[in-house]
DSSP file (Angstrom, degrees, kcal/mol; ACC not computed):
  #  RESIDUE AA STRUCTURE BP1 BP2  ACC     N-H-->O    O-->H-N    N-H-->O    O-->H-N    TCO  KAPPA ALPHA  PHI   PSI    X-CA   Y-CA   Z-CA
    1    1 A X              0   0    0      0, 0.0    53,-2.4     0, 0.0     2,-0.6   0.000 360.0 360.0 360.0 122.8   83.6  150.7  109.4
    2    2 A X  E     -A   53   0A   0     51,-0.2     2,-0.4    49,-0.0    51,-0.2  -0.713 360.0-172.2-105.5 148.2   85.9  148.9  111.7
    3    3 A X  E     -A   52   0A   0     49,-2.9    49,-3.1    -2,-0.6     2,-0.7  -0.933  18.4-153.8-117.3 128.6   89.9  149.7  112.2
    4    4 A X  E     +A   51   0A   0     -2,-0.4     2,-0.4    47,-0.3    47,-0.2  -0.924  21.8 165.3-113.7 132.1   92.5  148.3  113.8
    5    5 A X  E     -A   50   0A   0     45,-3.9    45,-4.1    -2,-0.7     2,-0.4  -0.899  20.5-168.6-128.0 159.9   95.3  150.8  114.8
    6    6 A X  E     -A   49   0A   0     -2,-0.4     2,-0.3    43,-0.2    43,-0.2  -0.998  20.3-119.5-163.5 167.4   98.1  149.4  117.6
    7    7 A X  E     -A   48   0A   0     41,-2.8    41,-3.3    -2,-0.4     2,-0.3  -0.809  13.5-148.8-131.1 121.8  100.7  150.4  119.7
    8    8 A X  E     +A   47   0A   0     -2,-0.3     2,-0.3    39,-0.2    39,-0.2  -0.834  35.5 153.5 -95.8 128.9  104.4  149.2  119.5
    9    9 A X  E     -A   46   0A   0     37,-0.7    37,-4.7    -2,-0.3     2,-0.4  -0.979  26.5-151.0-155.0 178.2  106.1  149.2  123.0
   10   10 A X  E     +A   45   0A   0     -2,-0.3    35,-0.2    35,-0.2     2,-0.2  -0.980  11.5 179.1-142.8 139.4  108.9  147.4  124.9
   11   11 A X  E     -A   44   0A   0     33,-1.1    33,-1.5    -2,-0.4     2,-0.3  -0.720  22.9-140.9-120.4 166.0  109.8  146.4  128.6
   12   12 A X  E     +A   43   0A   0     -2,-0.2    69,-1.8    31,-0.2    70,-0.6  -0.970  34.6 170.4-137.8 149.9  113.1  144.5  129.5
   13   13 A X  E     -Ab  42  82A   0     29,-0.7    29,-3.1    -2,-0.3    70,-0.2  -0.942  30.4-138.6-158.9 138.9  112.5  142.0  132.1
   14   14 A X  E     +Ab  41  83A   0     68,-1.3    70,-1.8    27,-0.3    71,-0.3  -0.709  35.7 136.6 -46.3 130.1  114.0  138.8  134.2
   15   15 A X  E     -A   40   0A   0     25,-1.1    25,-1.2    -2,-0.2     2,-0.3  -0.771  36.1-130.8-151.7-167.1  112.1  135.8  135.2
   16   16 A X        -     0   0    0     -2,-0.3    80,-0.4    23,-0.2     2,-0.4  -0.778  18.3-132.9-122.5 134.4  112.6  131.5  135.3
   17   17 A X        +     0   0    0     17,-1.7     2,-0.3    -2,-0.3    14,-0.1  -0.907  51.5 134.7 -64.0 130.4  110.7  129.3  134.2
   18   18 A X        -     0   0    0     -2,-0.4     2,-0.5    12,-0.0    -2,-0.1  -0.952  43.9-131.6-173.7 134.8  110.3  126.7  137.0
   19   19 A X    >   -     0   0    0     -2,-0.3     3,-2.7     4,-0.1     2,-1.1  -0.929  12.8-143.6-111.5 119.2  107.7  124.7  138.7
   20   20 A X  T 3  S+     0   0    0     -2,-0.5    -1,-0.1     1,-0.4     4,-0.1  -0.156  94.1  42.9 -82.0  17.2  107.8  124.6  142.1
   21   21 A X  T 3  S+     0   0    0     -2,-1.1    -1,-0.4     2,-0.2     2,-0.3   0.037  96.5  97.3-126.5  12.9  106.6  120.6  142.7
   22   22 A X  S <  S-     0   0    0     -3,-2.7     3,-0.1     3,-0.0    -3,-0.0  -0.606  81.7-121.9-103.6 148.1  108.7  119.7  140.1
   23   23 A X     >  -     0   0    0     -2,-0.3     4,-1.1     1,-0.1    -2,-0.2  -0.593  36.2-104.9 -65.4 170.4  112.5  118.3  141.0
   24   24 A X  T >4>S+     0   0    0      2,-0.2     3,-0.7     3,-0.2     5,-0.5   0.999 118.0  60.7 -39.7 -93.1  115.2  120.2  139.5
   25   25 A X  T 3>5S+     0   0    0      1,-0.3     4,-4.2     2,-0.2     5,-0.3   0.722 109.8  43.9 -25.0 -71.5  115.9  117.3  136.6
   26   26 A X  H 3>5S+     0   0    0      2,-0.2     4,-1.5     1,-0.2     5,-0.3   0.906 112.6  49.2 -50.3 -50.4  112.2  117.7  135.2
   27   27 A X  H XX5S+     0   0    0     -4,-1.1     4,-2.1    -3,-0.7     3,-1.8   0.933 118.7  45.3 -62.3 -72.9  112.5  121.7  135.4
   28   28 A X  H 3>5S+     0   0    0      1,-0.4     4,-1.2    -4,-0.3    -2,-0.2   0.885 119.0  39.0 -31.8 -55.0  116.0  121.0  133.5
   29   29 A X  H 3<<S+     0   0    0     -4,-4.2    -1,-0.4    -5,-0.5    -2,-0.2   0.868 124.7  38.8 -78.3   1.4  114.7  118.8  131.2
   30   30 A X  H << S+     0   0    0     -3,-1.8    -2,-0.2    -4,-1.5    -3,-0.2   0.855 131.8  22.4-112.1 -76.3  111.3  120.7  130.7
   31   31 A X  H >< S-     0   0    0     -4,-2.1     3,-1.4    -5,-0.3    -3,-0.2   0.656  81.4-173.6 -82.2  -6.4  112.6  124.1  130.7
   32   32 A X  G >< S-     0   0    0     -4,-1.2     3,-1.2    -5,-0.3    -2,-0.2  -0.292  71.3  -9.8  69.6-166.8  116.4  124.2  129.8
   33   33 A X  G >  S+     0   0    0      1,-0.3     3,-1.3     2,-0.2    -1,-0.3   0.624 129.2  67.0 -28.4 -36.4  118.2  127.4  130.1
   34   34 A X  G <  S+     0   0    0     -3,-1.4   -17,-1.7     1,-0.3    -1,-0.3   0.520  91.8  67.6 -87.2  -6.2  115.2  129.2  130.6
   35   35 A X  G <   +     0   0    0     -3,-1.2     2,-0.6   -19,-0.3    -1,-0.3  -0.115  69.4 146.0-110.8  -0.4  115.2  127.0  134.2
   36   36 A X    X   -     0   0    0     -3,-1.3     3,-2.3    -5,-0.1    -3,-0.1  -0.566  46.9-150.0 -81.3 108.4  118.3  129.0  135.2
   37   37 A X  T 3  S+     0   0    0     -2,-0.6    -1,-0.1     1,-0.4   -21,-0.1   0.560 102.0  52.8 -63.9 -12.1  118.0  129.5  139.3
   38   38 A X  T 3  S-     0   0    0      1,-0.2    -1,-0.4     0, 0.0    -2,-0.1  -0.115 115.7-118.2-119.6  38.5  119.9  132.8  138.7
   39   39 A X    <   -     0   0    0     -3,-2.3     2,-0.3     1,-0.1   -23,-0.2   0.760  15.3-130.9  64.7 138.7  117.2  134.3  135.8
   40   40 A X  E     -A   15   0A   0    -25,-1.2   -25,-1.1    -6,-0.2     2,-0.2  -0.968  18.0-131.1-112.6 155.2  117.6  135.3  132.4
   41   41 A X  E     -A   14   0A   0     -2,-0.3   -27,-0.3   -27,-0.2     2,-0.3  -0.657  10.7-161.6 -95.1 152.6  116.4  138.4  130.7
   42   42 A X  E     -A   13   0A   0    -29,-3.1   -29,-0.7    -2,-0.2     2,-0.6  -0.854  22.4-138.1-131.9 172.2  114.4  139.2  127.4
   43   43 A X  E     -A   12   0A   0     82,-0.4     2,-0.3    -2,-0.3   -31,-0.2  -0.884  43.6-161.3-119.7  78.6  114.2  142.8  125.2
   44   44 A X  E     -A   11   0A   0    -33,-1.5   -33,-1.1    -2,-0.6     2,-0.4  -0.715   7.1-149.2 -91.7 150.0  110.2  142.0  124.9
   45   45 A X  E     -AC  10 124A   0     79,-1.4    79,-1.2    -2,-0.3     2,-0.3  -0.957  12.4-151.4-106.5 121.3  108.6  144.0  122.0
   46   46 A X  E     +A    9   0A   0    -37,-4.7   -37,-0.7    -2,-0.4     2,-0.4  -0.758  20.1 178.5 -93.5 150.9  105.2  144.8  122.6
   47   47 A X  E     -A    8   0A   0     -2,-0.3    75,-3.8   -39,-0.2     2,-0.7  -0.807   6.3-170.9-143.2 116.2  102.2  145.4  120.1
   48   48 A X  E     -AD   7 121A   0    -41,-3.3   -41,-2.8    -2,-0.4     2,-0.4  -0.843  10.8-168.7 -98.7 121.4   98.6  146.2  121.4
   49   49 A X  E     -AD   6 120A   0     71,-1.5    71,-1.9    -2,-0.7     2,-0.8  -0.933   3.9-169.2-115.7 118.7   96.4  146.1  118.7
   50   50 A X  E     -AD   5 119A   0    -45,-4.1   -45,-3.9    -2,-0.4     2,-0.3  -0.902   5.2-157.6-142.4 131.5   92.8  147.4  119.1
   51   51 A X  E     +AD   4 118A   0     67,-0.8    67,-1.6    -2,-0.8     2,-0.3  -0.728  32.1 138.0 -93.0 117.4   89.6  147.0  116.5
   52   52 A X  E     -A    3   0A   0    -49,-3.1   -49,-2.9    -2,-0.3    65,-0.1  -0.986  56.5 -81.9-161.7 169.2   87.1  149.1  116.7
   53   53 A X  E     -A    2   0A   0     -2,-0.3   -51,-0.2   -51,-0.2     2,-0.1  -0.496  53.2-114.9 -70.9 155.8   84.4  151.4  114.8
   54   54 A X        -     0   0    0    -53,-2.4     7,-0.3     4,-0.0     6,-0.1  -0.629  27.0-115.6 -80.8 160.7   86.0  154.8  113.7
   55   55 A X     >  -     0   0    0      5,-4.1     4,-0.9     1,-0.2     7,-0.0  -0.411  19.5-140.3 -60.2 151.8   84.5  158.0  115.4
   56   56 A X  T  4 S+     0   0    0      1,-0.1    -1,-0.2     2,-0.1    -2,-0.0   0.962 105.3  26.4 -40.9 -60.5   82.6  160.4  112.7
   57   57 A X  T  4 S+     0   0    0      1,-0.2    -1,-0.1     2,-0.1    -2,-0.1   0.849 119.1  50.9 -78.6 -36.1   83.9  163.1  114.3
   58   58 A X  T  4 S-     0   0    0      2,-0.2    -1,-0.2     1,-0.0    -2,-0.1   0.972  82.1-139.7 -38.1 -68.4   87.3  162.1  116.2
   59   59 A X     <  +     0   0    0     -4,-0.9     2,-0.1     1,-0.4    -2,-0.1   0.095  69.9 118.1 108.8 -20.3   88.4  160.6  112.9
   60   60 A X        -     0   0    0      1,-0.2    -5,-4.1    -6,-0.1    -1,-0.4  -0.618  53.4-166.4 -98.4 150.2   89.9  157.6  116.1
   61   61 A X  S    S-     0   0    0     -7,-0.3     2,-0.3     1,-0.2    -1,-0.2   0.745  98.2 -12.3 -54.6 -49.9   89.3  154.1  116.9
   62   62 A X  S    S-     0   0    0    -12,-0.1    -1,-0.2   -10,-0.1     5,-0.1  -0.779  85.2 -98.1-176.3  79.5   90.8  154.8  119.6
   63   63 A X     >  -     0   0    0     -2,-0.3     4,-0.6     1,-0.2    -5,-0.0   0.082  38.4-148.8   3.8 128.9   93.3  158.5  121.1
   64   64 A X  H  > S+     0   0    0      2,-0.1     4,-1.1     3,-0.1    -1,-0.2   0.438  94.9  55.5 -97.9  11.5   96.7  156.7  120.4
   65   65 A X  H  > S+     0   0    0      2,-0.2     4,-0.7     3,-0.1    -2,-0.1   0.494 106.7  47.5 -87.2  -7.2   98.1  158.8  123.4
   66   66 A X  H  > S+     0   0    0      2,-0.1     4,-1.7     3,-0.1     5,-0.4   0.700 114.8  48.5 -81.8 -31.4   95.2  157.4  125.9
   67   67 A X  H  X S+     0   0    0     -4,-0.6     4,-2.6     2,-0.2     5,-0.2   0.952 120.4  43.0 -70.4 -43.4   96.3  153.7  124.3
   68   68 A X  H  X S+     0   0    0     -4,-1.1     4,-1.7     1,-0.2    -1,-0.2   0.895 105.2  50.1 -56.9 -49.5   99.7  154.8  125.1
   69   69 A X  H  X S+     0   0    0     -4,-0.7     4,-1.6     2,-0.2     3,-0.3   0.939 113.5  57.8 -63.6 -51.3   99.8  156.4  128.4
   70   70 A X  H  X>S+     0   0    0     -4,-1.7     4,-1.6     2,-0.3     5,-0.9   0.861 108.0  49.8 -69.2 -35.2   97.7  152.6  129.6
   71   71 A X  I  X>S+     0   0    0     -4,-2.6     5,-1.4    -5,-0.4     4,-0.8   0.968 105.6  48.7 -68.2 -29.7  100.3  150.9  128.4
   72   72 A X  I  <>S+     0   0    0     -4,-1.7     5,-1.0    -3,-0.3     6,-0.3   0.822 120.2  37.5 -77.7 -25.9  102.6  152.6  130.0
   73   73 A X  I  <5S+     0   0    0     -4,-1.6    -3,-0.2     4,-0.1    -2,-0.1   0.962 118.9  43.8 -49.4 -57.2  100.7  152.4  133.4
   74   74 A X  I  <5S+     0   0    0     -4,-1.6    -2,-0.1     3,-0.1    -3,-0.1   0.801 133.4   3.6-107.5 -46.6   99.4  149.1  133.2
   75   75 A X  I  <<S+     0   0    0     -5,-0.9     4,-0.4    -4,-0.8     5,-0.4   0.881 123.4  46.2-133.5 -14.6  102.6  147.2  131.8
   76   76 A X  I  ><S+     0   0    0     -5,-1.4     4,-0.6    -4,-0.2    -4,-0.1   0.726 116.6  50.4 -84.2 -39.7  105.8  149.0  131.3
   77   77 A X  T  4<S+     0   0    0     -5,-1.0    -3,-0.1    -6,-0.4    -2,-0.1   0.958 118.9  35.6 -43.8 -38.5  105.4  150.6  134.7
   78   78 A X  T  4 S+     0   0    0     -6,-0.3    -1,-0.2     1,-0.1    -2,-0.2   0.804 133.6  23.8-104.6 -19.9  104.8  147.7  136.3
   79   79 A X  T >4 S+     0   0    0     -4,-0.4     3,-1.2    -5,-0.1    -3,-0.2   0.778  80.9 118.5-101.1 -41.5  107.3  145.1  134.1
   80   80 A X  T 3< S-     0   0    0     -4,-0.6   -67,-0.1    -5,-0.4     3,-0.1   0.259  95.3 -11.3 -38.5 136.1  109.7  147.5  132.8
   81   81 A X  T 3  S+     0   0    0    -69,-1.8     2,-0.5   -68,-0.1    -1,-0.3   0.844 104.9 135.1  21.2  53.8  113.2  146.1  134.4
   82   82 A X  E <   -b   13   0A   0     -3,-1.2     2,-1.6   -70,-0.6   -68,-1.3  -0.899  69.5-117.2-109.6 129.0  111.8  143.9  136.7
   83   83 A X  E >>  -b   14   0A   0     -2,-0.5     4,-2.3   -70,-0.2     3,-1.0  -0.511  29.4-162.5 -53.3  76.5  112.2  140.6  138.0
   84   84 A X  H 3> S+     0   0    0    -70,-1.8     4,-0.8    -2,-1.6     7,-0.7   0.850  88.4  49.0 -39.4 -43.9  108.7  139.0  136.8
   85   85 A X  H 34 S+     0   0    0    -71,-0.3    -1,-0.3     1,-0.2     3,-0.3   0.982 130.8  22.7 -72.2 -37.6  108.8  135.8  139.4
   86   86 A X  H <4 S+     0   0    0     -3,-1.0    -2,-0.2     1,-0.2    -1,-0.2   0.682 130.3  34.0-104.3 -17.0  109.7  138.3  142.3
   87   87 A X  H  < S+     0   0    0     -4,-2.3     2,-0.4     4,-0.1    -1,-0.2   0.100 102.2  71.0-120.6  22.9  108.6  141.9  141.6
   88   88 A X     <  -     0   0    0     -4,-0.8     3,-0.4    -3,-0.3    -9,-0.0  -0.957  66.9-152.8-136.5 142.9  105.2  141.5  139.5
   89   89 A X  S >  S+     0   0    0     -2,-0.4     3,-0.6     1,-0.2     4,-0.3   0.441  88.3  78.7 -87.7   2.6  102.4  140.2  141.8
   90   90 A X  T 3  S+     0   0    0      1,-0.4     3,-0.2     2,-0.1    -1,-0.2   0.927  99.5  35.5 -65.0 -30.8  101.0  138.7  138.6
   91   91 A X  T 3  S+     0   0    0     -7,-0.7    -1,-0.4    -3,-0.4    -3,-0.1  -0.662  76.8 116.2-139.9  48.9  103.3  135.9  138.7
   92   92 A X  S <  S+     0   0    0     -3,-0.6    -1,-0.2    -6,-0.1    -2,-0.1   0.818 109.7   4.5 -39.2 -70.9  103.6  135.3  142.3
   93   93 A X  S    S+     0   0    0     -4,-0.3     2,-0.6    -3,-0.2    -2,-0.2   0.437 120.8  85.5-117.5  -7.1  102.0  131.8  141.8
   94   94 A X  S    S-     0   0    0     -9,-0.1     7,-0.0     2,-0.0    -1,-0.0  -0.868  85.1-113.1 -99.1 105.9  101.8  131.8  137.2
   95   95 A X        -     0   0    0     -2,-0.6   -78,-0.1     1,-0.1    -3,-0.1  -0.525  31.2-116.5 -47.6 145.3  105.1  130.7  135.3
   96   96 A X      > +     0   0    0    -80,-0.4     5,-0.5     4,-0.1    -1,-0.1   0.063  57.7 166.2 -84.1   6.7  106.0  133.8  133.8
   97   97 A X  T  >5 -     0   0    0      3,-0.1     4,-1.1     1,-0.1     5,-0.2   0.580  46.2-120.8   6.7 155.6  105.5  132.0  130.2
   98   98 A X  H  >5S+     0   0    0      2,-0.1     4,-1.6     3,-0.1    25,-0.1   0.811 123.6  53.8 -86.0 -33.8  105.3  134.4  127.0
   99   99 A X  H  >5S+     0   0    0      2,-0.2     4,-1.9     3,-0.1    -2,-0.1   0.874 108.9  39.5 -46.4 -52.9  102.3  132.8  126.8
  100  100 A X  H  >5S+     0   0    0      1,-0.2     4,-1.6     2,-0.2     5,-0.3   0.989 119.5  49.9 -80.1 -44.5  100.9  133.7  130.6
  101  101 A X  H  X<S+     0   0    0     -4,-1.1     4,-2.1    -5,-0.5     5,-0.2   0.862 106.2  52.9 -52.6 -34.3  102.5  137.4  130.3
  102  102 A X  H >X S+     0   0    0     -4,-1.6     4,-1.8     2,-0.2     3,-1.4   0.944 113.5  48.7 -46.7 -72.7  100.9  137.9  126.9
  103  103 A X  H 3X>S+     0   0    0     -4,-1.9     5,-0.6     1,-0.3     4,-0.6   0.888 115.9  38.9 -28.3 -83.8   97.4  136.8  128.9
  104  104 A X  H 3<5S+     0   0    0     -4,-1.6     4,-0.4     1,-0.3    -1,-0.3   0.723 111.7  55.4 -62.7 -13.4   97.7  139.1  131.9
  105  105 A X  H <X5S+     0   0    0     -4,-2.1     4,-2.2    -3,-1.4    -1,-0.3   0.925 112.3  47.0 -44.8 -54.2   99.0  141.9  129.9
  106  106 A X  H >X5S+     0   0    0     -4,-1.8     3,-1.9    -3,-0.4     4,-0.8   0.922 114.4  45.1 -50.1 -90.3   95.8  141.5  127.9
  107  107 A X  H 3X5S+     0   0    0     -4,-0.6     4,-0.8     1,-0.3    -1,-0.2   0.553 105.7  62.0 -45.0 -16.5   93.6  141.2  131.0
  108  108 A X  H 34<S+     0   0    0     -5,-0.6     4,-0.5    -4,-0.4    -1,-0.3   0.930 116.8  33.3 -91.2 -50.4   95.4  144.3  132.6
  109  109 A X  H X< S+     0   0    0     -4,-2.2     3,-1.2    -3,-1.9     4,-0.3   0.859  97.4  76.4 -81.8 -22.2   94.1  146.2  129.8
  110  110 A X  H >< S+     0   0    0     -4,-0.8     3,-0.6     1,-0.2    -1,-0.1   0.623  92.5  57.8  -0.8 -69.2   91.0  144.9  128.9
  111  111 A X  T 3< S+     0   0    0     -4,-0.8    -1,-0.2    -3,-0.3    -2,-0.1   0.723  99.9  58.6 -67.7 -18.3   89.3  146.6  131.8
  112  112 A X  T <  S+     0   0    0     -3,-1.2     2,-0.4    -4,-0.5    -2,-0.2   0.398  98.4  71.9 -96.2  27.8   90.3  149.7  130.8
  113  113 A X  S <  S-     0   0    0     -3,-0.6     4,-0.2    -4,-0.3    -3,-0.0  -0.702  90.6 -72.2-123.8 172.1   88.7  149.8  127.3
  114  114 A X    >   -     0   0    0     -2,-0.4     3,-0.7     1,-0.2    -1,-0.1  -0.229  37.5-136.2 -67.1 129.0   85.9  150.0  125.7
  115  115 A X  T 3  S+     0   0    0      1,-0.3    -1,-0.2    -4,-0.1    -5,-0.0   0.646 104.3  53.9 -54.4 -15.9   83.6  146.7  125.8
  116  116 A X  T 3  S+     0   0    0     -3,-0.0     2,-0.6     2,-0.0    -1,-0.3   0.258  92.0  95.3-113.2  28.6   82.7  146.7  122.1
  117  117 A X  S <  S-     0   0    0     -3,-0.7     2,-0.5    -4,-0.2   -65,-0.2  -0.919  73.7-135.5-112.9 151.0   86.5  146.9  121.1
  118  118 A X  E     -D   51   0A   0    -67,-1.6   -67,-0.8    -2,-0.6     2,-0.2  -0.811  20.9-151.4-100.3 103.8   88.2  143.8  120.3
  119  119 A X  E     -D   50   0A   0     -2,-0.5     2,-0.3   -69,-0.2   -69,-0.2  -0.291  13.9-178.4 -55.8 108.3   92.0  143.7  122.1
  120  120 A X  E     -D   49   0A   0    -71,-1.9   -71,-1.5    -2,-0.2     2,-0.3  -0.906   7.8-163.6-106.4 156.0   95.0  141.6  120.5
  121  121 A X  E     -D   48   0A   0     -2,-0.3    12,-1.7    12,-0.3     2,-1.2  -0.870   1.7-160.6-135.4  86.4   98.3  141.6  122.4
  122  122 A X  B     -E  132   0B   0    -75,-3.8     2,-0.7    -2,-0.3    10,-0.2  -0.663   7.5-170.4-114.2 125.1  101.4  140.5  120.5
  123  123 A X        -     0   0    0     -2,-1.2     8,-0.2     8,-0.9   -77,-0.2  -0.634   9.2-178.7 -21.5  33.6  104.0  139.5  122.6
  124  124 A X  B     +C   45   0A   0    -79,-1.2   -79,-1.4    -2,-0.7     6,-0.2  -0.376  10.0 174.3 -99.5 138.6  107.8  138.7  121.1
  125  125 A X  S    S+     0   0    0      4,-3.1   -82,-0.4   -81,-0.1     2,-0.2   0.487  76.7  21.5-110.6   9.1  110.0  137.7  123.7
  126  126 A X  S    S-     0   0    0      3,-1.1   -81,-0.1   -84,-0.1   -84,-0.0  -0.886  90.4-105.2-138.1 163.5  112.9  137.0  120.8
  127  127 A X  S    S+     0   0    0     -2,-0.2    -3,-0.0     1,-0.1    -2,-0.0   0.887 120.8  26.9 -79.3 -15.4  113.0  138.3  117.7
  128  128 A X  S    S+     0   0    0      1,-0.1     2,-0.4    -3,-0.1    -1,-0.1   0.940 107.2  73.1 -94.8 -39.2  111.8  135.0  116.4
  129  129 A X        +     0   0    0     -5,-0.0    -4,-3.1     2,-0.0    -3,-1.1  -0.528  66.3 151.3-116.5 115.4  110.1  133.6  119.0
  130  130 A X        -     0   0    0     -2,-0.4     2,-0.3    -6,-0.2    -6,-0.2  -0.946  26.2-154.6-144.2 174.0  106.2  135.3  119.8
  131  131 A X        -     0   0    0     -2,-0.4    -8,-0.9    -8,-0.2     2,-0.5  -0.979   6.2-150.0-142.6 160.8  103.0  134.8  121.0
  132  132 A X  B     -E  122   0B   0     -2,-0.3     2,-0.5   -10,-0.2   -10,-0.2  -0.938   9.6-176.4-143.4 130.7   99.4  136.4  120.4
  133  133 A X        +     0   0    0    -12,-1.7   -12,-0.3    -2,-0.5     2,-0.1  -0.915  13.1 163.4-105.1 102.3   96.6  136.7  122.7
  134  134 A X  S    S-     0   0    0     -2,-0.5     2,-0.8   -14,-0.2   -14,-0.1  -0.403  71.0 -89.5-127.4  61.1   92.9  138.2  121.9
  135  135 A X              0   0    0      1,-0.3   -15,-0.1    -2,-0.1    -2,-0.0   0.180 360.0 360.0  84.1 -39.5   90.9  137.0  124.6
  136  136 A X              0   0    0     -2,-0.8    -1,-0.3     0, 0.0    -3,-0.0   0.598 360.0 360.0 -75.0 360.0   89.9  133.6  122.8
């Protein structure tokens, strides 16, 4: 019998969207506000969702204080009031997208779970505005 149980968490975070061959007028018209040379911040809401058989004996998919404690390593540690474009090494050279953070959030946990579980990551970097990444 497969389950999915997931983990609500939240970082608050800086970056720009900007591309670095681009002039300024294309990054304005491309990215807007979000193109703003002195950052903007979001209140991202996280939810890590993970599918998996339950144990007999556990009762779990999946400890939700080992799912917790890796989130908190892997990505509120490492995002949590940060500047993404200058302080995350992720996004050194990756627009900091909702789209690309979703990804490498996903890929930052990924390795540390179990291979036959399936991983979802959704993302909202507004309360309207979200994205969801599982790996496809």
């Amino acid at each position: 019998m497969k389950v999915t149980v997931s983990r609500h968490a939240h970082f608050n975070a800086a970056h720009r969207l900007h591309h670095a061959h681009w002039s300024a007028e294309k990054n304005e018209q491309v990215f807007g506000k979000c193109n703003n040379p002195r950052y903007h911040g979001h209140n991202y809401e996280l939810i890590v969702s993970v599918t998996g058989e339950v144990d007999p004996i556990t009762g779990y998919v999946i400890d939700m204080k080992v799912l917790s404690d890796l989130i908190k390593a892997e990505v509120e540690d490492r995002f949590d009031h940060k500047n993404l474009n200058e302080e995350v090494e992720e996004f050194a050279e990756l627009n900091p997208t909702a789209e690309n953070i979703a990804v490498v959030i996903w890929n930052l946990l990924r390795v540390h779970l179990n291979p036959n579980f399936h991983l979802k990551v959704t993302l909202y970097e507004t309360p309207r505005n979200f994205v969801e990444y599982s790996g496809l």
